[in-house]
mmCIF entry with sequence, helices, sheets and N, C-alpha, C, O atoms, coordinates in Angstrom:
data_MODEL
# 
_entry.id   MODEL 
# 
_entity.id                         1 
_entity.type                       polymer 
_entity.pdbx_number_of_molecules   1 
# 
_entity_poly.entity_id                      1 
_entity_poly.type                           'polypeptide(L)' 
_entity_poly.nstd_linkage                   no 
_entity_poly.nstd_monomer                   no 
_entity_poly.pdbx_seq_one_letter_code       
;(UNK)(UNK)(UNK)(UNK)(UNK)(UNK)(UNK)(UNK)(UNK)(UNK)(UNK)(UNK)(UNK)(UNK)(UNK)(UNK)
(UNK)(UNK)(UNK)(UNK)(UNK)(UNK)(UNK)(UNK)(UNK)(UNK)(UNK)(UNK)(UNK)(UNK)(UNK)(UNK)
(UNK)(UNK)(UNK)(UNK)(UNK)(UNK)(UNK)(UNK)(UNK)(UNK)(UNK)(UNK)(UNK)(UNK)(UNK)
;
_entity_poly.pdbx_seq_one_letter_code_can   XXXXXXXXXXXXXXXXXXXXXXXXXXXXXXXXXXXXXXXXXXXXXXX 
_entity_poly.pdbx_strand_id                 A 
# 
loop_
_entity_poly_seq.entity_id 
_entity_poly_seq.num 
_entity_poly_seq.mon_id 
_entity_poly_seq.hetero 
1 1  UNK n 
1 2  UNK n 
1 3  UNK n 
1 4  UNK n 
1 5  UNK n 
1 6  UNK n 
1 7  UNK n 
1 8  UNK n 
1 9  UNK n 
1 10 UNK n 
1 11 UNK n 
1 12 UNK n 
1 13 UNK n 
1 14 UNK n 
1 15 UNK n 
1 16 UNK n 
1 17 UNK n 
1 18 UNK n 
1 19 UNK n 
1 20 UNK n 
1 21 UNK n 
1 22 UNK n 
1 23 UNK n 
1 24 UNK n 
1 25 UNK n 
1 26 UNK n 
1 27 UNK n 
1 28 UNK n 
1 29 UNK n 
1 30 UNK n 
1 31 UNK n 
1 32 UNK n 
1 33 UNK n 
1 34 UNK n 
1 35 UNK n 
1 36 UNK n 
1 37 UNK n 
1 38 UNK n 
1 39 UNK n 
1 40 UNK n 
1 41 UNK n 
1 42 UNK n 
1 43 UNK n 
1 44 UNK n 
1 45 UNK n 
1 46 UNK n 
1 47 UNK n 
# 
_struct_asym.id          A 
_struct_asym.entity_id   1 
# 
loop_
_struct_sheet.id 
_struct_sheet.type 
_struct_sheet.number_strands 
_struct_sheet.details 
AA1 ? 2 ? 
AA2 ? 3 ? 
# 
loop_
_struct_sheet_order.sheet_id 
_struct_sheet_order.range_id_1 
_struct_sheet_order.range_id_2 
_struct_sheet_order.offset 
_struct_sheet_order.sense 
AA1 1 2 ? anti-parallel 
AA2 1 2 ? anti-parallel 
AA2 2 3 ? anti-parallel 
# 
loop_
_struct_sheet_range.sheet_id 
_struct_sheet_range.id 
_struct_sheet_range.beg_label_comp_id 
_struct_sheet_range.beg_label_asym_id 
_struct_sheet_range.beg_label_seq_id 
_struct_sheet_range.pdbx_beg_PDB_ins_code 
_struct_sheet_range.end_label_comp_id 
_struct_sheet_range.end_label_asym_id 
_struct_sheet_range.end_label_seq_id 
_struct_sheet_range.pdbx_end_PDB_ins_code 
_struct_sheet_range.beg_auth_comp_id 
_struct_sheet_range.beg_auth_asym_id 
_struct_sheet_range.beg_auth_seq_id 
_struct_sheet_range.end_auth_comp_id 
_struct_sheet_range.end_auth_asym_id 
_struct_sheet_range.end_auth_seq_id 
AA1 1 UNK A 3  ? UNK A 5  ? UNK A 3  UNK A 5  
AA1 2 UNK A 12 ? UNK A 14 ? UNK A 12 UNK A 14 
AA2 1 UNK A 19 ? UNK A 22 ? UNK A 19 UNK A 22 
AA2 2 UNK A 28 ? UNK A 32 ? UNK A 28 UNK A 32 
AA2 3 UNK A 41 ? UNK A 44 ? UNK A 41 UNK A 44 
# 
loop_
_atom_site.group_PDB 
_atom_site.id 
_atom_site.type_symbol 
_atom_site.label_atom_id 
_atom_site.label_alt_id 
_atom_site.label_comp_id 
_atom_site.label_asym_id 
_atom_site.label_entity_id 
_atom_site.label_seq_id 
_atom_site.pdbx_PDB_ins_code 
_atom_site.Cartn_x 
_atom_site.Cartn_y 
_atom_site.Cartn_z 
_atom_site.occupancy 
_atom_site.B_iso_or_equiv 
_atom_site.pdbx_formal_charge 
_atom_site.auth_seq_id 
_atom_site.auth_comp_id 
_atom_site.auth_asym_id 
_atom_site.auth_atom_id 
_atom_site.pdbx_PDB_model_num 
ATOM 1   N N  . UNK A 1 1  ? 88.832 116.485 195.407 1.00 0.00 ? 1  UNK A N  1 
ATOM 2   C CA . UNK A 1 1  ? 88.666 115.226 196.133 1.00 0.00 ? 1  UNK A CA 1 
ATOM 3   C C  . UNK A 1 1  ? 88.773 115.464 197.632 1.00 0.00 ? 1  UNK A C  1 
ATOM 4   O O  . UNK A 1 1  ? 89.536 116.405 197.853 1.00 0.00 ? 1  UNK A O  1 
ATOM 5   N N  . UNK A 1 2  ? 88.262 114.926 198.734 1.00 0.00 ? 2  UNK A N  1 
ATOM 6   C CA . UNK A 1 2  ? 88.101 114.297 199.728 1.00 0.00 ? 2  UNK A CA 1 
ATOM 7   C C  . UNK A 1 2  ? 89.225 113.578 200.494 1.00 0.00 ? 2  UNK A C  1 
ATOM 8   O O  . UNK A 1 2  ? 89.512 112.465 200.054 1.00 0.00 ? 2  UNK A O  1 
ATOM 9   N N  . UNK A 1 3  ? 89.887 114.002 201.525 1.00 0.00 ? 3  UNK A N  1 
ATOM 10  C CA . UNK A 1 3  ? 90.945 113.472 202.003 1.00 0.00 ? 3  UNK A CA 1 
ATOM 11  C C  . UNK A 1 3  ? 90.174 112.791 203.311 1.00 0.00 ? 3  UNK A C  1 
ATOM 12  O O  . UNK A 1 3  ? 89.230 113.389 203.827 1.00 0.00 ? 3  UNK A O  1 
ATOM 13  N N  . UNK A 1 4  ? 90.575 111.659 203.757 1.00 0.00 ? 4  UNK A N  1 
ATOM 14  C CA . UNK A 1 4  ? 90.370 111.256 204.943 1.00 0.00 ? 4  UNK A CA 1 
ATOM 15  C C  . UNK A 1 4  ? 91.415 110.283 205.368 1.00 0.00 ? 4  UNK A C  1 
ATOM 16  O O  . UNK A 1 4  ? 92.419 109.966 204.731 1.00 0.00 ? 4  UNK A O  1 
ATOM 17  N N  . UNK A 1 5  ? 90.991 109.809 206.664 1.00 0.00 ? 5  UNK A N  1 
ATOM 18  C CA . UNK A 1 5  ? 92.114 108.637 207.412 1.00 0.00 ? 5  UNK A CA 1 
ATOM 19  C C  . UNK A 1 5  ? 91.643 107.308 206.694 1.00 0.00 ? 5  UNK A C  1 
ATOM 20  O O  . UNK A 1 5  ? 90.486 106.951 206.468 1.00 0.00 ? 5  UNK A O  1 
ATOM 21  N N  . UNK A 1 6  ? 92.995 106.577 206.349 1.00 0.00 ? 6  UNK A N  1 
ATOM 22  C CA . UNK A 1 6  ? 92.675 105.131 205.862 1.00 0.00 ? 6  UNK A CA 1 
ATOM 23  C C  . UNK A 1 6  ? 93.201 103.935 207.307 1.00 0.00 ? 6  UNK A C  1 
ATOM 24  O O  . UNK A 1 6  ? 94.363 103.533 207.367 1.00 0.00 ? 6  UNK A O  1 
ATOM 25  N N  . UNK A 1 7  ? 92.249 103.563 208.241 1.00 0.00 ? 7  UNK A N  1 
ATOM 26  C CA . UNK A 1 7  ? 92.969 102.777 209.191 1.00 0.00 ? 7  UNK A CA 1 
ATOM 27  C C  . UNK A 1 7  ? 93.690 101.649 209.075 1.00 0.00 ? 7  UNK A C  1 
ATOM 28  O O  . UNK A 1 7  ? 94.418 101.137 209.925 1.00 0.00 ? 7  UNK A O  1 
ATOM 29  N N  . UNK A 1 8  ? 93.341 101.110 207.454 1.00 0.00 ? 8  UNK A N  1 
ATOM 30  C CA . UNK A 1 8  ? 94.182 99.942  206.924 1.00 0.00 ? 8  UNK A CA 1 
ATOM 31  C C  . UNK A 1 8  ? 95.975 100.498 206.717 1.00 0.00 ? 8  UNK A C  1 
ATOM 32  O O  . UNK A 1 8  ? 97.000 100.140 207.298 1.00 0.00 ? 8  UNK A O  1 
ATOM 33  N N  . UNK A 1 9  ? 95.754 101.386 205.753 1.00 0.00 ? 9  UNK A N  1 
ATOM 34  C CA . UNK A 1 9  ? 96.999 101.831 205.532 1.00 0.00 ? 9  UNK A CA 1 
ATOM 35  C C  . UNK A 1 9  ? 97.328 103.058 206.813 1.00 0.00 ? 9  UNK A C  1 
ATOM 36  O O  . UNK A 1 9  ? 98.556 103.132 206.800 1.00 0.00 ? 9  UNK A O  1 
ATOM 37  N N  . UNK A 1 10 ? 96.988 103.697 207.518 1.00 0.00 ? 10 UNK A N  1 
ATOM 38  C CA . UNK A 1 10 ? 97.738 104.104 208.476 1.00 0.00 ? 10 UNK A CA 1 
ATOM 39  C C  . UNK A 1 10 ? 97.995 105.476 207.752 1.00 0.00 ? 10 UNK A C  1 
ATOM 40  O O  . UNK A 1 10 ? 99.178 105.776 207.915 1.00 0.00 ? 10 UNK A O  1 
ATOM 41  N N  . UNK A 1 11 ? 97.399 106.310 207.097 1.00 0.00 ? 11 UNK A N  1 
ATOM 42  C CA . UNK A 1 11 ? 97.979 107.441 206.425 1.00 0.00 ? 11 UNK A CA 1 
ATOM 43  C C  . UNK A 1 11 ? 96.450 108.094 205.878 1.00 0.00 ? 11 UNK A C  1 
ATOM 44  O O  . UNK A 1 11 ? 95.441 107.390 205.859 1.00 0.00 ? 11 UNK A O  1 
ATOM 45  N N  . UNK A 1 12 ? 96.450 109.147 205.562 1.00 0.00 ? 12 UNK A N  1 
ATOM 46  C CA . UNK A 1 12 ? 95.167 110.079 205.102 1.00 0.00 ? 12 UNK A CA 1 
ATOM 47  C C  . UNK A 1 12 ? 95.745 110.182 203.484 1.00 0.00 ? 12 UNK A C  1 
ATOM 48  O O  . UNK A 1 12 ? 96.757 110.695 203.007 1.00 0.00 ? 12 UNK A O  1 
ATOM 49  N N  . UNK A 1 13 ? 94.779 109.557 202.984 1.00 0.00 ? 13 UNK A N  1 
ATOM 50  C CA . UNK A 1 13 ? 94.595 109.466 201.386 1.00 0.00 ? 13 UNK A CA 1 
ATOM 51  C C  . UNK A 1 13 ? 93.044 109.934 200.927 1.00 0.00 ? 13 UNK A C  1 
ATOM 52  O O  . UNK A 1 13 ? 91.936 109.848 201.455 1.00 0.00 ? 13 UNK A O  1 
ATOM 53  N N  . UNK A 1 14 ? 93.643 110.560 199.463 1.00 0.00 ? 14 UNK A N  1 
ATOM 54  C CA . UNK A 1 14 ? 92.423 111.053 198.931 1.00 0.00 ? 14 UNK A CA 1 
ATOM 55  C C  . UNK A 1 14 ? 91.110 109.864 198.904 1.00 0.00 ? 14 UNK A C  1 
ATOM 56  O O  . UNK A 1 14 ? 91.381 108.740 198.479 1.00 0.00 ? 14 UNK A O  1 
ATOM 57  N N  . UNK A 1 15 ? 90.096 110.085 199.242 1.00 0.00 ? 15 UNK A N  1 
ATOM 58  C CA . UNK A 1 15 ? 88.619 109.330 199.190 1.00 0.00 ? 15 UNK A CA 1 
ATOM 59  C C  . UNK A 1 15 ? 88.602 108.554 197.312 1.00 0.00 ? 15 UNK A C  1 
ATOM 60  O O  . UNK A 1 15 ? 88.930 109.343 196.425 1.00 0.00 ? 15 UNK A O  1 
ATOM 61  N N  . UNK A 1 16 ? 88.389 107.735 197.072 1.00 0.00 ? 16 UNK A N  1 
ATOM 62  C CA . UNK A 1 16 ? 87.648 107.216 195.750 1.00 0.00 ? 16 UNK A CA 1 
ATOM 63  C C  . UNK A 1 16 ? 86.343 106.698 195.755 1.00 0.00 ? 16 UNK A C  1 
ATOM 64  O O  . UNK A 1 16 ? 86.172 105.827 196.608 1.00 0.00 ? 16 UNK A O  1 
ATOM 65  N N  . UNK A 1 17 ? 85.391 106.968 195.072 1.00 0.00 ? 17 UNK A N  1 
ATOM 66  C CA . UNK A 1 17 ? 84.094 107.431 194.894 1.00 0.00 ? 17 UNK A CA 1 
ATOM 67  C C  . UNK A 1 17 ? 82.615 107.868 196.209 1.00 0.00 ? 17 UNK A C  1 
ATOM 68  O O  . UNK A 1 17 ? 81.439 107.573 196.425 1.00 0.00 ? 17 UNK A O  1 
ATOM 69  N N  . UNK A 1 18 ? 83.887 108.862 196.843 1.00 0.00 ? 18 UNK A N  1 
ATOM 70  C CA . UNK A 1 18 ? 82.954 109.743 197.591 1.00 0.00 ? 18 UNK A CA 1 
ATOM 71  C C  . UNK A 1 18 ? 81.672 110.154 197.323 1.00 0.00 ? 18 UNK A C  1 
ATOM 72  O O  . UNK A 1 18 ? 81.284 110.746 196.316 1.00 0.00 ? 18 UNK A O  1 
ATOM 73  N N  . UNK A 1 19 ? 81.031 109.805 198.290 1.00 0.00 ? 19 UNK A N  1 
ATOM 74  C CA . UNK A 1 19 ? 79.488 110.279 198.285 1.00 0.00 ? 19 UNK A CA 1 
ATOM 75  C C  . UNK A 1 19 ? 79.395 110.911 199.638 1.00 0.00 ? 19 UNK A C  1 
ATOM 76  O O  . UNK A 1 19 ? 80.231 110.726 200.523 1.00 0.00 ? 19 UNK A O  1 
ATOM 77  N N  . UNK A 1 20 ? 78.239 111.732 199.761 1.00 0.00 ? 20 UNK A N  1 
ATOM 78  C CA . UNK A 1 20 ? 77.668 112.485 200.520 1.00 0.00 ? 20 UNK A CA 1 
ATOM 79  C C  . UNK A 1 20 ? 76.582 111.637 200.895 1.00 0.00 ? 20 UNK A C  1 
ATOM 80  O O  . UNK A 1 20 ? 75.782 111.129 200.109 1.00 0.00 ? 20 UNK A O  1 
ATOM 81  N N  . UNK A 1 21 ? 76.595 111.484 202.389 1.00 0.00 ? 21 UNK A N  1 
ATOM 82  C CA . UNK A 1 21 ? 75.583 110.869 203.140 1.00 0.00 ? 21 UNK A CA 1 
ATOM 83  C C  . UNK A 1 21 ? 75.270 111.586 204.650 1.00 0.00 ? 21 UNK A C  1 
ATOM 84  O O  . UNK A 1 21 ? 75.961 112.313 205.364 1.00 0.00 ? 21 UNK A O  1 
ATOM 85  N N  . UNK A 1 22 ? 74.098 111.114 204.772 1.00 0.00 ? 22 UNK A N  1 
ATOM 86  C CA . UNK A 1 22 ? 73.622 111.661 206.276 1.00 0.00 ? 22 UNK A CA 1 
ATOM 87  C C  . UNK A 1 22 ? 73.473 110.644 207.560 1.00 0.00 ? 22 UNK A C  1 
ATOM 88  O O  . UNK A 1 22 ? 72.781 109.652 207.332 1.00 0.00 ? 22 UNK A O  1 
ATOM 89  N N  . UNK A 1 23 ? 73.962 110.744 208.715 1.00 0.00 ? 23 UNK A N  1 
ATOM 90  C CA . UNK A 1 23 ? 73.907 109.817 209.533 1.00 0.00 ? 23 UNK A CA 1 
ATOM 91  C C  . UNK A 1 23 ? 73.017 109.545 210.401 1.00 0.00 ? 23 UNK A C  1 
ATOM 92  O O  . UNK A 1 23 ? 72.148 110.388 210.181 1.00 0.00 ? 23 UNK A O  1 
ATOM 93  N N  . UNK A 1 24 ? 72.733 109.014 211.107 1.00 0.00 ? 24 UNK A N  1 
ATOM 94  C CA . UNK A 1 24 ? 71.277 108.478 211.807 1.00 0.00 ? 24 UNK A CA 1 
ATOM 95  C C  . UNK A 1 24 ? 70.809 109.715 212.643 1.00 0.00 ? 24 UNK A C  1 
ATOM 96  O O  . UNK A 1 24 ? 69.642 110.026 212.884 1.00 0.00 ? 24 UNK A O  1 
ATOM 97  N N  . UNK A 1 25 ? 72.015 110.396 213.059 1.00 0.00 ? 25 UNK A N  1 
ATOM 98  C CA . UNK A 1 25 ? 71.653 111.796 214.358 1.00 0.00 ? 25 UNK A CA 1 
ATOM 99  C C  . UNK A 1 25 ? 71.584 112.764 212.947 1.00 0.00 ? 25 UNK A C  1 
ATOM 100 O O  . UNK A 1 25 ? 72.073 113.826 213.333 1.00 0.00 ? 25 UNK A O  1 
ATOM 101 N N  . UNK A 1 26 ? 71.300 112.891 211.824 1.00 0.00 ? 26 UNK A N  1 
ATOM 102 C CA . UNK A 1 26 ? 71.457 113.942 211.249 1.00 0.00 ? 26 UNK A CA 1 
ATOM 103 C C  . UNK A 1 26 ? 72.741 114.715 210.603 1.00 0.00 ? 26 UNK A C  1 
ATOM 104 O O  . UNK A 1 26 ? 72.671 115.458 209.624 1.00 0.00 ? 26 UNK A O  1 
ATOM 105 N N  . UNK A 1 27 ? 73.755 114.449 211.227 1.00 0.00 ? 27 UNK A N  1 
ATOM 106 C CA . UNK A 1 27 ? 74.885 115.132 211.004 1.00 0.00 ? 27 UNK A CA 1 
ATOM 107 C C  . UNK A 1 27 ? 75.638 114.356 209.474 1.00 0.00 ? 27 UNK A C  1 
ATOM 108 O O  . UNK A 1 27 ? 75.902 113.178 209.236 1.00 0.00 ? 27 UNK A O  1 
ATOM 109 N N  . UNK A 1 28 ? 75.803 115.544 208.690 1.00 0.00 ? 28 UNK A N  1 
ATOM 110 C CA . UNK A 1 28 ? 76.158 115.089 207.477 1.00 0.00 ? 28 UNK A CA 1 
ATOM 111 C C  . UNK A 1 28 ? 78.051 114.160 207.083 1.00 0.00 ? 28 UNK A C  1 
ATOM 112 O O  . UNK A 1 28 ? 79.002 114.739 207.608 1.00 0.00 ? 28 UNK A O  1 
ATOM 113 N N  . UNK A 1 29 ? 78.303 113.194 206.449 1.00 0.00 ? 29 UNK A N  1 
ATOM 114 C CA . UNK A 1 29 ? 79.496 113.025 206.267 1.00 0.00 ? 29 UNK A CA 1 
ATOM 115 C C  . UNK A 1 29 ? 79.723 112.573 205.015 1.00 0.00 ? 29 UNK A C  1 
ATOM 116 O O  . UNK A 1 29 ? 78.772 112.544 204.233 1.00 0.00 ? 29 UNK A O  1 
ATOM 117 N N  . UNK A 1 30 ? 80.819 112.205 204.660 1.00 0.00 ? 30 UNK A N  1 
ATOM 118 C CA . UNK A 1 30 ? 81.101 111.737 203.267 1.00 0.00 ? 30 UNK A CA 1 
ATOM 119 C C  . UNK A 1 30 ? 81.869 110.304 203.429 1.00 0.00 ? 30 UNK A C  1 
ATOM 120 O O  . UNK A 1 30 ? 82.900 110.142 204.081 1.00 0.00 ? 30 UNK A O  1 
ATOM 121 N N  . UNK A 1 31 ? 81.002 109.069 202.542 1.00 0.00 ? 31 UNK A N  1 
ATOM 122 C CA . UNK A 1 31 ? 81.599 107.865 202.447 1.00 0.00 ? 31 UNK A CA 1 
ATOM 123 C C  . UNK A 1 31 ? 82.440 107.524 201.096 1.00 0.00 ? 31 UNK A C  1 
ATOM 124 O O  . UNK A 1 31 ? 82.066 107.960 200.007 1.00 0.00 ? 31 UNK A O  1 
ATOM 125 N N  . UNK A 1 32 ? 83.727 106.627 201.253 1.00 0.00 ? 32 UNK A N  1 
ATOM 126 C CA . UNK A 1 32 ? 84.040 106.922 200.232 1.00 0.00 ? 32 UNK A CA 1 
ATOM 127 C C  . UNK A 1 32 ? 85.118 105.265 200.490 1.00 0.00 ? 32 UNK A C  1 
ATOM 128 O O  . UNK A 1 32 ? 84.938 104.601 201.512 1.00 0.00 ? 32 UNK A O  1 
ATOM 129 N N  . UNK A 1 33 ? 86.165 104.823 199.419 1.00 0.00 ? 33 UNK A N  1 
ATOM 130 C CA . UNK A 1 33 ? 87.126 104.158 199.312 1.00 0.00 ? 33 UNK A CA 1 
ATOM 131 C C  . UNK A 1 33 ? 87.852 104.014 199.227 1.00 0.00 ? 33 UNK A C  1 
ATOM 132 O O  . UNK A 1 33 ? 88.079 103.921 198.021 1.00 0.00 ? 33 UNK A O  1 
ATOM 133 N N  . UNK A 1 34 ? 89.276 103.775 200.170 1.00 0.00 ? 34 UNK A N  1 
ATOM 134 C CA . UNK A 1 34 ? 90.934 103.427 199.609 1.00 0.00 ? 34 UNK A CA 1 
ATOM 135 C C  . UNK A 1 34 ? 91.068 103.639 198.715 1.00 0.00 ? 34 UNK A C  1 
ATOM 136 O O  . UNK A 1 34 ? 90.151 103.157 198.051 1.00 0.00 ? 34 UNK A O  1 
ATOM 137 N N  . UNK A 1 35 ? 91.894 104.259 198.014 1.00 0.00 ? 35 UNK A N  1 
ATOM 138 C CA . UNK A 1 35 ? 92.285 103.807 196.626 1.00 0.00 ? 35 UNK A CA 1 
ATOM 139 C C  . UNK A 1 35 ? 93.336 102.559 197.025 1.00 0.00 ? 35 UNK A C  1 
ATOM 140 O O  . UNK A 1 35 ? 93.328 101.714 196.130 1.00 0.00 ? 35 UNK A O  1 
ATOM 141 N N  . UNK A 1 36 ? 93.873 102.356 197.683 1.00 0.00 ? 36 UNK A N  1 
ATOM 142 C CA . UNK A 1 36 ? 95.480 101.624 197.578 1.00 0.00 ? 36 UNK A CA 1 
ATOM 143 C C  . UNK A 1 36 ? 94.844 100.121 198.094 1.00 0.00 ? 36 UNK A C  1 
ATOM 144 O O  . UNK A 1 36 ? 95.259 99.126  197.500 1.00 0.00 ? 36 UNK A O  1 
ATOM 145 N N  . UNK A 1 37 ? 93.787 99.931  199.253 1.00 0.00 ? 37 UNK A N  1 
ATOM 146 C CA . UNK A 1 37 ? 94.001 99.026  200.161 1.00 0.00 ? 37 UNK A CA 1 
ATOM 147 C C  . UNK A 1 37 ? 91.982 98.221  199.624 1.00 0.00 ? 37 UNK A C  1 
ATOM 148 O O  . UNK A 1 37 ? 91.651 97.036  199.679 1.00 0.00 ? 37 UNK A O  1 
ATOM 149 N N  . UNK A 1 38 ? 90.999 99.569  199.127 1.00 0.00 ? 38 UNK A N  1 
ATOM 150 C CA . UNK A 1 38 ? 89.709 99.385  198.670 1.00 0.00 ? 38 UNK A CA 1 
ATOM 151 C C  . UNK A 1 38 ? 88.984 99.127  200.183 1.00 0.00 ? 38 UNK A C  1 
ATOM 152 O O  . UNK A 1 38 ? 87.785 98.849  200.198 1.00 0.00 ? 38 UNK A O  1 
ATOM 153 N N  . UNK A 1 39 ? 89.749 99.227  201.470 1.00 0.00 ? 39 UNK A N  1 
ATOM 154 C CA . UNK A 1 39 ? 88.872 99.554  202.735 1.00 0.00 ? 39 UNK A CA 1 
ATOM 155 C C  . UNK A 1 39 ? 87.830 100.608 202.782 1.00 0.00 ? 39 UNK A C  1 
ATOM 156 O O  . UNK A 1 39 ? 87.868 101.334 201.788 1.00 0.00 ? 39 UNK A O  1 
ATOM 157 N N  . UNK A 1 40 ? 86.869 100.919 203.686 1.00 0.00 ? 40 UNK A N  1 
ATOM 158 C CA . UNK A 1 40 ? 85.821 101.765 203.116 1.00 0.00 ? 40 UNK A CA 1 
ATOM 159 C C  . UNK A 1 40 ? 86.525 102.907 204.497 1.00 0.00 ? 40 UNK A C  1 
ATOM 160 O O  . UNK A 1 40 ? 86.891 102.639 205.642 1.00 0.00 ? 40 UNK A O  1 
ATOM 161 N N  . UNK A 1 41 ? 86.482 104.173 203.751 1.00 0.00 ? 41 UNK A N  1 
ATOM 162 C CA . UNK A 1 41 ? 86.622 105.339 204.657 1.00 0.00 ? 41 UNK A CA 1 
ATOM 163 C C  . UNK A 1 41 ? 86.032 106.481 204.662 1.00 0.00 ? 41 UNK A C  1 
ATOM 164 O O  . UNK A 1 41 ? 85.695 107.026 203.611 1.00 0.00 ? 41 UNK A O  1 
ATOM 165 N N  . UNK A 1 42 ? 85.749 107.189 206.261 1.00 0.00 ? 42 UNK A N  1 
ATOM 166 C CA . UNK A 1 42 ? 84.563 107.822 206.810 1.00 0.00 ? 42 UNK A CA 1 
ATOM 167 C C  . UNK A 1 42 ? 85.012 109.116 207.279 1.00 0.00 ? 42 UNK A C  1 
ATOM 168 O O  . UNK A 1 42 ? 85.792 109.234 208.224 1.00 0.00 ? 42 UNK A O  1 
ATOM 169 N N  . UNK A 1 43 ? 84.538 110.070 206.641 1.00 0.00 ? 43 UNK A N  1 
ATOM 170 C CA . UNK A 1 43 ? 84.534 111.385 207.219 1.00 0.00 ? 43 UNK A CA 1 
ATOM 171 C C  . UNK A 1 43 ? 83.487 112.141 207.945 1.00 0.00 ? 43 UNK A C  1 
ATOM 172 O O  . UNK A 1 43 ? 82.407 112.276 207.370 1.00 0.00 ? 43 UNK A O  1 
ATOM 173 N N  . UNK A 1 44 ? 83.681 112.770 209.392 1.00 0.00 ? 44 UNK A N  1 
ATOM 174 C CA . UNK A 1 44 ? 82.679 113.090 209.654 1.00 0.00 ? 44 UNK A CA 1 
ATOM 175 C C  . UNK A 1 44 ? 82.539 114.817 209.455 1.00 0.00 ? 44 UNK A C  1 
ATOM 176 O O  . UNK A 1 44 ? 83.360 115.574 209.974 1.00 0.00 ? 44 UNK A O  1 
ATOM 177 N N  . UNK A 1 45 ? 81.462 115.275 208.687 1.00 0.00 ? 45 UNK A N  1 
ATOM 178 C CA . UNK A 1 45 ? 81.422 116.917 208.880 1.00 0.00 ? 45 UNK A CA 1 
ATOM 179 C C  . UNK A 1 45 ? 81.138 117.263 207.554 1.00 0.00 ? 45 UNK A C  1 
ATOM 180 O O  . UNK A 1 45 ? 81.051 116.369 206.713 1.00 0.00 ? 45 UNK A O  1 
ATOM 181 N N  . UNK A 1 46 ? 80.975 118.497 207.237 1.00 0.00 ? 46 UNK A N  1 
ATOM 182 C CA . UNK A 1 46 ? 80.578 118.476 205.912 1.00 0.00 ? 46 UNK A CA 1 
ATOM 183 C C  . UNK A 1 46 ? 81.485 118.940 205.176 1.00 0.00 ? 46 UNK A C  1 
ATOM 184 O O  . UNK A 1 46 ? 82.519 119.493 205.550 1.00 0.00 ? 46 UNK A O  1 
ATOM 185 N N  . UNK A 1 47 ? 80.948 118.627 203.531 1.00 0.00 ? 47 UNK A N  1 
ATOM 186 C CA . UNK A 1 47 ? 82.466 118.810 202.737 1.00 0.00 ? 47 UNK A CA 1 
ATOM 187 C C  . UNK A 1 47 ? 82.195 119.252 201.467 1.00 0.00 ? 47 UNK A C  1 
ATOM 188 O O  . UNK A 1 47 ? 83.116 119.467 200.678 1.00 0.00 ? 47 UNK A O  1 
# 
């Protein structure tokens, strides 16, 4: 799994149902969901 920052909860939690996406400049990241709070959270870089 996918760790990123959750800005709701204030702490880096594992991603829930991470996907791999590409952003408008090209550069690849992974979108994914809170588990605790269901806010949407963004990683940038590849993974």
């Amino acid at each position: 799994m996918v760790q990123a920052y959750c800005v709701k909860c204030r702490a880096k939690k594992e991603m829930k149902d991470a996907k791999n996406i590409t952003m408008k400049n090209g550069k690849p990241a992974t979108q994914g969901v809170c588990p605790s709070c269901g806010t949407k959270m963004f990683r940038i870089g590849k993974s």
